[in-house]
SEDOTI-544210 format. One record per atom (N, C-alpha, C, O, CB): x, y, z; residue in one letter. Coordinates in steps of 0.001 Angstrom, whole numbers, plus 500000, padded with zeros to 6 digits. Glycine has a CB too. Layout:
// SEDOTI-544210
XYZA/...
//
This chain:
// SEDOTI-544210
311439498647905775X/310591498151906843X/309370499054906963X/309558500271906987X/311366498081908185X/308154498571907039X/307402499041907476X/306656499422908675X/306612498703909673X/307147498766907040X/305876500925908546X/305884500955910053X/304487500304910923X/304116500683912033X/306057502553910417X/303849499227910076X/302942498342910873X/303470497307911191X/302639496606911769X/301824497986910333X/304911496590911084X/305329495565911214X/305315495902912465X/305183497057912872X/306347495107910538X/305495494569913382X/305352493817914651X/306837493929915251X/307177492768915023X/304814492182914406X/307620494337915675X/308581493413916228X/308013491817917374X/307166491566918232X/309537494577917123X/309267491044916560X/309008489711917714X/310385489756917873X/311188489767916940X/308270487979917221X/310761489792919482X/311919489621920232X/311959488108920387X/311055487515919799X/311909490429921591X/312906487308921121X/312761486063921779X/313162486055923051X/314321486253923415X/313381485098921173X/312033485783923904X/311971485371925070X/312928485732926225X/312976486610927086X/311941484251924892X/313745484552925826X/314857484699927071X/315911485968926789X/316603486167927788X/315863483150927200X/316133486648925959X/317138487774925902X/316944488743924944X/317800489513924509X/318410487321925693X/315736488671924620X/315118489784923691X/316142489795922790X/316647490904922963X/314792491288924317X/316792489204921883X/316993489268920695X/316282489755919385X/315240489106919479X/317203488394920644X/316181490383918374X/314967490463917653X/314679489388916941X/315800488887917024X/314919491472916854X/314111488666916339X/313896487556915304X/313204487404913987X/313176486495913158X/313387486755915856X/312458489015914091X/311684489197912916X/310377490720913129X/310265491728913826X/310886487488912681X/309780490157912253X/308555490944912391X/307366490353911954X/307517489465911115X/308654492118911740X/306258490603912291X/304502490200911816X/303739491246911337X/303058492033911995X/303514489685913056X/303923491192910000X/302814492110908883X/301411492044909074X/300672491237908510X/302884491632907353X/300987493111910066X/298983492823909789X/298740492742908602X/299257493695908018X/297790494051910220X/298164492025907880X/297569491908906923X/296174491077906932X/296007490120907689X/298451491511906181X/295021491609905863X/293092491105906607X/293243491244908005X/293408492252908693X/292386489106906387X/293136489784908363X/292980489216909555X/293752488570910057X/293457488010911113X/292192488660909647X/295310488379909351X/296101487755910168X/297538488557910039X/297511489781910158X/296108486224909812X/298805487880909794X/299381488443909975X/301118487550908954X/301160486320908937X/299010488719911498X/301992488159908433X/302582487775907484X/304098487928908144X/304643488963908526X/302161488540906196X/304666486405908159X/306183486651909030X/307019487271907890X/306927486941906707X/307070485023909713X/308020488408908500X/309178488732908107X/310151488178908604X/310057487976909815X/309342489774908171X/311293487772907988X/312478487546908959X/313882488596908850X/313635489787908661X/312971485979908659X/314806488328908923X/315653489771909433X/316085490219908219X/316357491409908063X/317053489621910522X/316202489275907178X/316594490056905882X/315456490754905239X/315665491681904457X/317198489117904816X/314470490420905481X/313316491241905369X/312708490518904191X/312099490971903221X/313600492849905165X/313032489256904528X/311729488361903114X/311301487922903989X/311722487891905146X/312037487073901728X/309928487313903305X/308555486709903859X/308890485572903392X/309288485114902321X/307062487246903398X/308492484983905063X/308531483645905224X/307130482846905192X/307416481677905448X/309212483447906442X/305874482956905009X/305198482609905353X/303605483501904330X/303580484658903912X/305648482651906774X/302737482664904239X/301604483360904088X/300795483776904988X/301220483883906139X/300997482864903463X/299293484147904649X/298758485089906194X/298397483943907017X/297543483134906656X/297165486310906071X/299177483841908366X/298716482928909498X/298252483815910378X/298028485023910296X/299758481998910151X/298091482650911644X/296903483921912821X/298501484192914018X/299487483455914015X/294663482570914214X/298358485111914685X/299651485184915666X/300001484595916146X/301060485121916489X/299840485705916422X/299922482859916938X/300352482186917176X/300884481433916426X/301784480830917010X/299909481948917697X/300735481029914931X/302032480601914301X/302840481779913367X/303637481446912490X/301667479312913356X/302503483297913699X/303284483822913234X/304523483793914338X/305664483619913910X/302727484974912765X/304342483928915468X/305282483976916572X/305852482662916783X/306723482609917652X/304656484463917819X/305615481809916305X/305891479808916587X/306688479838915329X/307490478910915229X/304155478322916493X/306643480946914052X/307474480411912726X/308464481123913005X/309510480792912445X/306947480623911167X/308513482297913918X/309916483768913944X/310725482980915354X/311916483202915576X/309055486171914534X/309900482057916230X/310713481292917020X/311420479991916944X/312230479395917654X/310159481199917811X/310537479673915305X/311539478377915155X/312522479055914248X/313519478347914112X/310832476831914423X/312572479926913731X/313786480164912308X/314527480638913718X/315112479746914333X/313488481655910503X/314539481750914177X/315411481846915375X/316181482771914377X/315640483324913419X/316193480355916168X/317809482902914783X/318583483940914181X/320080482809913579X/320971483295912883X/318973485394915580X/320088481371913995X/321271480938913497X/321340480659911702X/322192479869911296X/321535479625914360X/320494481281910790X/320401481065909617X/320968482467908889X/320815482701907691X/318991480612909349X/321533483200909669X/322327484712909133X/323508484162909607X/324379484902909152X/321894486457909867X/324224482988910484X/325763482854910034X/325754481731909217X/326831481161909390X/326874482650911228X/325001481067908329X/325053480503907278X/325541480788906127X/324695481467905546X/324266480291907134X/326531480625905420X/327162481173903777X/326146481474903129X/325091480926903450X/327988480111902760X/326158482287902196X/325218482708900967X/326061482816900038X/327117482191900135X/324379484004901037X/325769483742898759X/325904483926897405X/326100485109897434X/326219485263898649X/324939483547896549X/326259486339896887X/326071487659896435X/326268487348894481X/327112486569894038X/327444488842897352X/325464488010893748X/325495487634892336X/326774489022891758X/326268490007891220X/323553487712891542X/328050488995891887X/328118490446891729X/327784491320890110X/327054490713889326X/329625490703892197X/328167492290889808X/327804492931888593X/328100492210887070X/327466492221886015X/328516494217888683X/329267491638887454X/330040490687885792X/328958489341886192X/329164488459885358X/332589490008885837X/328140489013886954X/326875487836886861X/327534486520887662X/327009485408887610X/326421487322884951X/328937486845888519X/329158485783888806X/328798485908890141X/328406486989890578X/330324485345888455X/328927484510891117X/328096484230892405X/329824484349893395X/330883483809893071X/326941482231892377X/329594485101894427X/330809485119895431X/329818484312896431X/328595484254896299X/331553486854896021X/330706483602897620X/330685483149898379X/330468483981899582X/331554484482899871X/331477482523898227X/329410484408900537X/329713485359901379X/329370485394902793X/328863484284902955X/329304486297900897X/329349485792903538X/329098486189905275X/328179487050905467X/328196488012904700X/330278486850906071X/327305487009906321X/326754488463906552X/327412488778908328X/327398488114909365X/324624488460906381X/327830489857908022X/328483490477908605X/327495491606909633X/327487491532910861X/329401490945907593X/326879492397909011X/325638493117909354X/324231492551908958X/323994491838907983X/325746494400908764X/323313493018909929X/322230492988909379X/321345493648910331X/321295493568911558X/321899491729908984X/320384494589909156X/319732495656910431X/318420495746909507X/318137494847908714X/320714497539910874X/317497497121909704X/316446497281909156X/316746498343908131X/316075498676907154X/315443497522910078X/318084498874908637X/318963499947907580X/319877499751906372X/320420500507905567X/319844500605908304X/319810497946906642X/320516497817905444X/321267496619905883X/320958496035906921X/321381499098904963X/322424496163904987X/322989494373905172X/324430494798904709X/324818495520903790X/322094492819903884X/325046494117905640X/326519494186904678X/327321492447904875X/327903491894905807X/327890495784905550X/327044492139903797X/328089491197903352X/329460490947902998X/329986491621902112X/327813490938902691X/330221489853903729X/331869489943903365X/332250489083902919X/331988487905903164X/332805490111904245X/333148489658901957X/333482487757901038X/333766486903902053X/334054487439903124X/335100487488899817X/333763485813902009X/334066485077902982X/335371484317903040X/335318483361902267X/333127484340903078X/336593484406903718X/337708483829903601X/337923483223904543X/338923483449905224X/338583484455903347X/337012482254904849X/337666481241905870X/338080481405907051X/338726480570907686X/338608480781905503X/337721482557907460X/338996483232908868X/340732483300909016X/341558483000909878X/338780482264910220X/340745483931907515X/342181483877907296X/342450485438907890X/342048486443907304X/342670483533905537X/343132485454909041X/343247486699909107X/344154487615908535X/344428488730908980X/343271486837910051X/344576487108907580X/345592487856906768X/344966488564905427X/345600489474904893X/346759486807906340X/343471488046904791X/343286488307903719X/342433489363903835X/342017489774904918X/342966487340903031X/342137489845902717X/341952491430902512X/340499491395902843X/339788490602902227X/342331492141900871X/339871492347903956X/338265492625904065X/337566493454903563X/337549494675903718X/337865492849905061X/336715492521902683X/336032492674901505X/334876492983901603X/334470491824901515X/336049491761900804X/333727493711901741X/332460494057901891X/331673494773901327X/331891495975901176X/332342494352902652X/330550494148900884X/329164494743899940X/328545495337900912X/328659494976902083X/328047493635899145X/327714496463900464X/326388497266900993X/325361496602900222X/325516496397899018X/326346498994900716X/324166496204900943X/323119495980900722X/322342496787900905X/322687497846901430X/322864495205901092X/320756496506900453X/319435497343900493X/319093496157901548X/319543495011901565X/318328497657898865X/317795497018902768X/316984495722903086X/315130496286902925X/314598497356903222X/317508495101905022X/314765495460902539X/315272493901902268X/316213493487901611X/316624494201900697X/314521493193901737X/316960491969901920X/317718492127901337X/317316491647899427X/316179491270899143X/318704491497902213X/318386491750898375X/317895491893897115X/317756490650897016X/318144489892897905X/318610492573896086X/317161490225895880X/317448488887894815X/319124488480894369X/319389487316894071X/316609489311893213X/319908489268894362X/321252489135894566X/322089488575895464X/323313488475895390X/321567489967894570X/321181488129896526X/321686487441897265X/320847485910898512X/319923485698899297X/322266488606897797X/321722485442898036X/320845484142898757X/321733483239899172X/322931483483899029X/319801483307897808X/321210481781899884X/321512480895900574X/322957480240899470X/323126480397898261X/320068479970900931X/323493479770900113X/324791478812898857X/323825477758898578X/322941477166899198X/326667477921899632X/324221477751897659X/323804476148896653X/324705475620896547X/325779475953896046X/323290476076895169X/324271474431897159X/325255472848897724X/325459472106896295X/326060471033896236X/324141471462899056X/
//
């Protein structure tokens, strides 16, 4: 993270939702995994794009690619400006073994949305 980024909270309970990169003259959305969402807009749709993504797209499944090249199914479990931790994802079996990656953030190319 950088230290010109913006925090943008939301509104009603200060949640965080992202950040806004000065960049020229406008400004470049981050969102919590720390990719860019957006090219340079002016602050009102940088703050209108970090309030529509909102935060329900981090309990969405992803991928992790692990080292042998294959794709796990996963959770994010954490997510900060210090880093991400992902857990395999088992369904909410509470019996099965908890499984969890350390991430870098941003987060890597190693990990992304599931493909349907």
């Amino acid at each position: 993270m950088s230290q010109n980024w913006i925090e943008h909270r939301r509104g009603v309970d200060g949640e965080l939702l992202g950040w806004m990169n000065p960049v020229d003259d406008g400004f470049v959305v981050i969102d919590l995994l720390g990719r860019v969402r957006t090219g340079v807009v002016d602050w009102f749709d940088a703050e209108n794009t970090l309030d529509s993504l909102g935060i329900g797209y981090l309990a969405d499944p992803y991928e992790l690619r692990l080292e042998d090249g294959n794709w796990l199914r996963v959770r994010l479990a954490e997510v900060s400006a210090h880093g991400i931790r992902a857990k395999k994802d088992d369904w909410g079996d509470m019996t099965a073994p908890q499984i969890y990656y350390a991430l870098p953030f941003p987060a890597p190319e190693t990990l992304r949305p599931l493909q349907r």
